[in-house]
Residue frames as a rotation matrix with the C-alpha (Angstrom) as fourth column:
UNK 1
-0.709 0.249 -0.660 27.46
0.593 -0.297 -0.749 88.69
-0.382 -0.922 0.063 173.54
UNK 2
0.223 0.923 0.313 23.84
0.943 -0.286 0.172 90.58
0.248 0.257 -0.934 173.36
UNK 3
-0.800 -0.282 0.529 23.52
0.429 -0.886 0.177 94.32
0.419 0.369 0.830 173.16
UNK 4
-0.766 0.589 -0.259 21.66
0.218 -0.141 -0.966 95.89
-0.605 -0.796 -0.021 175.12
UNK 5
-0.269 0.783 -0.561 19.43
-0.865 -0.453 -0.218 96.86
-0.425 0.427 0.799 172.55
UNK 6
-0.641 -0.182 -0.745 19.23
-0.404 0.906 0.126 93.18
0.652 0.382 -0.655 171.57
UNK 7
-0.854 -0.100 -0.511 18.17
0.430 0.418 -0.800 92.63
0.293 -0.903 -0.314 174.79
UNK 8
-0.393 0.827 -0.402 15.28
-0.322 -0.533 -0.783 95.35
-0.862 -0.178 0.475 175.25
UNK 9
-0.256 0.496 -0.829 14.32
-0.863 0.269 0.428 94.23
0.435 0.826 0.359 171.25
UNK 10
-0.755 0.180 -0.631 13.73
0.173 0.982 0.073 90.11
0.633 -0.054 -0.772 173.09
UNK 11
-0.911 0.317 -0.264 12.05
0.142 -0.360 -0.922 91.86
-0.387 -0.878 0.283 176.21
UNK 12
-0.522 0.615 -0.591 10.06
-0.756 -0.654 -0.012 94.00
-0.394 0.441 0.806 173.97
UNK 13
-0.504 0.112 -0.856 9.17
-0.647 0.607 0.461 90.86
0.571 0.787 -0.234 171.51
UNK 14
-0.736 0.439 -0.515 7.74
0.597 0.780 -0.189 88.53
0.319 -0.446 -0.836 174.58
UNK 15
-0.686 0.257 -0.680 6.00
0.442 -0.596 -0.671 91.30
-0.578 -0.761 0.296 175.95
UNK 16
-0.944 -0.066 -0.323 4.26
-0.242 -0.525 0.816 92.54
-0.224 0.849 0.480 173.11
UNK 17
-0.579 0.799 -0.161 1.16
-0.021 0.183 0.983 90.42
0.815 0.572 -0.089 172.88
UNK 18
-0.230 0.535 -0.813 0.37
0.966 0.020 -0.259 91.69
-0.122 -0.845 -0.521 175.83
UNK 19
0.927 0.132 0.352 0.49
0.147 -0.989 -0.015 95.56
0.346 0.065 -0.936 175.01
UNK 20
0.177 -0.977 -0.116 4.06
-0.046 0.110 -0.993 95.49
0.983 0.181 -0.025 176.33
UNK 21
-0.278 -0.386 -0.880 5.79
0.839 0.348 -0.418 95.53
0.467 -0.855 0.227 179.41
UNK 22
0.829 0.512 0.225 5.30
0.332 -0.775 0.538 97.97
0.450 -0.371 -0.812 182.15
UNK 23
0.410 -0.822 0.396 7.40
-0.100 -0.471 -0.876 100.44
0.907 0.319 -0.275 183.25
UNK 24
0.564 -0.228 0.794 8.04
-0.763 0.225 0.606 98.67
-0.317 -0.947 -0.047 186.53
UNK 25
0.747 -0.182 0.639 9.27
0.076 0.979 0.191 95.92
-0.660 -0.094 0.745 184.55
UNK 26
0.869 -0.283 0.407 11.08
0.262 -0.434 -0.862 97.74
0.420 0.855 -0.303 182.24
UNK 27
0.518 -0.425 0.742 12.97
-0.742 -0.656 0.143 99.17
0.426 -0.625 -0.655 185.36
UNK 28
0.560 -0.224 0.798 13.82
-0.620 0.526 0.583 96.32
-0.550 -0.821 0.155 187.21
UNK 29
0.703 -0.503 0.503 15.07
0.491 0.855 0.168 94.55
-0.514 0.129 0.848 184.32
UNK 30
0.343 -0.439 0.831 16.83
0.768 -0.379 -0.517 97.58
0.541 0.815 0.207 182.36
UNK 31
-0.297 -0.318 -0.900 17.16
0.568 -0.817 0.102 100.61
-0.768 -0.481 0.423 185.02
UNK 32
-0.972 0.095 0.214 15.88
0.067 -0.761 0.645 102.81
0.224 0.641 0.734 182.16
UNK 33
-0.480 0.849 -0.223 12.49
-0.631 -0.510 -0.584 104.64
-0.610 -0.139 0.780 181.70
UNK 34
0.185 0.717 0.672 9.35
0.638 0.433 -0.637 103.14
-0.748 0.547 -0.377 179.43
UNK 35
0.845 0.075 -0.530 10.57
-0.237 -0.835 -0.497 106.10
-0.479 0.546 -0.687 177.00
UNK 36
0.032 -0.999 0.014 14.17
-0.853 -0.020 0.522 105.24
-0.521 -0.028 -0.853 176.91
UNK 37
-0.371 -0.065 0.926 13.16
-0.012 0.998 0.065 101.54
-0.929 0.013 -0.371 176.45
UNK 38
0.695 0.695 0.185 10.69
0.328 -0.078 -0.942 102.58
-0.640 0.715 -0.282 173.05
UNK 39
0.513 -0.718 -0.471 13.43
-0.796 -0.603 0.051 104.63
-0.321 0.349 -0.880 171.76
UNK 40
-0.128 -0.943 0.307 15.73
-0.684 0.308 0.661 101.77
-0.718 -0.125 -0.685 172.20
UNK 41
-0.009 0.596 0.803 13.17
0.380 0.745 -0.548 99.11
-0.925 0.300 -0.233 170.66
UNK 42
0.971 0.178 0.161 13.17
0.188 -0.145 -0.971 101.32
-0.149 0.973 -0.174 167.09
UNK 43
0.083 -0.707 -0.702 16.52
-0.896 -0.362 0.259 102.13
-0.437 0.607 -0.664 167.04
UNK 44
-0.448 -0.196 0.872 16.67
-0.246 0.965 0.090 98.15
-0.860 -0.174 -0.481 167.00
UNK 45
0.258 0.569 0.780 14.26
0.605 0.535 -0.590 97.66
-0.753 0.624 -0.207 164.37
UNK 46
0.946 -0.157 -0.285 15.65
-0.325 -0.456 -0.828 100.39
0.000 0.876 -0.482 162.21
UNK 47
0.003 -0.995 0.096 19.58
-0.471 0.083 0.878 98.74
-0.882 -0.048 -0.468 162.40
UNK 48
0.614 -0.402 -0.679 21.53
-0.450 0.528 -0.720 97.09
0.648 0.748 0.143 159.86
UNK 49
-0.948 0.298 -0.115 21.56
0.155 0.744 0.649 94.01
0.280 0.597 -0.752 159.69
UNK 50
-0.206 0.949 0.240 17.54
-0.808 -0.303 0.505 94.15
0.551 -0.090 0.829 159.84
UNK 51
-0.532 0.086 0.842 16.16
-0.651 0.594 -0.472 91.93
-0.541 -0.799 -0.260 162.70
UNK 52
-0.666 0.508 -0.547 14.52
-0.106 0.661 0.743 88.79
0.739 0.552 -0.387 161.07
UNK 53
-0.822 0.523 0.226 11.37
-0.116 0.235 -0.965 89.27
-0.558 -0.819 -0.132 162.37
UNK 54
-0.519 0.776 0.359 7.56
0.846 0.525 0.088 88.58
-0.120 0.349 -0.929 160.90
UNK 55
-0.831 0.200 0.520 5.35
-0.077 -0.966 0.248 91.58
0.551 0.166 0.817 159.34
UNK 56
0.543 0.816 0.198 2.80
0.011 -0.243 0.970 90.89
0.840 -0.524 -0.141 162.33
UNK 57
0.171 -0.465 -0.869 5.49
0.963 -0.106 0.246 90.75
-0.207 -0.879 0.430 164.62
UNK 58
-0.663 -0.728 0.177 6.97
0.748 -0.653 0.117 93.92
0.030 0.210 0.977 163.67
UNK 59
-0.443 0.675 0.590 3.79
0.000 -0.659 0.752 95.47
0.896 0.334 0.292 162.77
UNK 60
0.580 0.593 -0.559 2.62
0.531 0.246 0.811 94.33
0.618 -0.767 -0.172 166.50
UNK 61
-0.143 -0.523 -0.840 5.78
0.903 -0.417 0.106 96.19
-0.406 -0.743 0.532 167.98
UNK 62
-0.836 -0.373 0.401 5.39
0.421 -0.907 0.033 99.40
0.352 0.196 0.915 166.42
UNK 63
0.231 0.956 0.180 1.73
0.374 -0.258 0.891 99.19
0.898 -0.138 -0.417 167.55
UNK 64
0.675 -0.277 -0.684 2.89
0.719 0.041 0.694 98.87
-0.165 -0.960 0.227 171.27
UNK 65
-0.580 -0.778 -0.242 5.79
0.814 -0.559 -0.156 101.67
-0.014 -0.287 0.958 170.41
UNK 66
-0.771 0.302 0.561 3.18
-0.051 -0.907 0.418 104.10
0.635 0.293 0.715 169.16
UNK 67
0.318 0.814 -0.487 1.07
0.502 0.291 0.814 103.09
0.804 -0.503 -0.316 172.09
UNK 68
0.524 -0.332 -0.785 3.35
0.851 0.173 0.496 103.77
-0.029 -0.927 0.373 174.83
UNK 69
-0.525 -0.841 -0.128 5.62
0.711 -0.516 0.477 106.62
-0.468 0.159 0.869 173.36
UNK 70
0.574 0.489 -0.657 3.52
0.150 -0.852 -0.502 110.24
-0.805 0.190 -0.562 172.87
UNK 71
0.618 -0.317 -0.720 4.57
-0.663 -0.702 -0.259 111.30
-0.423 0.637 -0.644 169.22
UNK 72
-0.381 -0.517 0.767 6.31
-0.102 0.848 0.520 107.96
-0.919 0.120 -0.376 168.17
UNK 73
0.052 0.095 -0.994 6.80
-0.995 -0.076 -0.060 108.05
-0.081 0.993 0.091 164.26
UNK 74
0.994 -0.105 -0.010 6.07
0.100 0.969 -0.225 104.67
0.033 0.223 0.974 162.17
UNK 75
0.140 -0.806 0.575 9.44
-0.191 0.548 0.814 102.44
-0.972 -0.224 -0.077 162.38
UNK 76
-0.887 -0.297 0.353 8.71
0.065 0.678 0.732 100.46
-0.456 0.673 -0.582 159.14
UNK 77
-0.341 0.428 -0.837 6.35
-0.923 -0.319 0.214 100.77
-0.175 0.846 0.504 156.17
């Protein structure tokens, strides 16, 4: 079974080359804020195990977290 944070990290990932979701869509599929959801997206990318994802994929979500999220520190190096 997916984790939510699994779940907002796939959201987040399809959404992304768009500039991400909006927080209407965020809502409707998560009941959380567009804050809550960013939050959730790095804790995701900072777990163990590390998400197998691509440095332009990754490097494309942290764009979109520090886009959307006032004061959002880099994730990943």
């Amino acid at each position: 079974m997916k984790s939510l944070d699994d779940a907002v990290l796939a959201f987040a990932r399809v959404w992304a080359p768009y500039g991400g979701p909006s927080p209407e869509d965020i809502f409707v599929e998560f009941g959380i804020s567009r804050v809550s959801f960013y939050r959730r997206v790095q804790s995701r990318l900072r777990a163990l195990p590390p998400v197998p994802l691509s440095d332009t994929e990754k490097r494309r979500l942290i764009e979109v977290i520090d886009r959307h999220v006032t004061g959002a520190s880099t994730v990943c190096t």
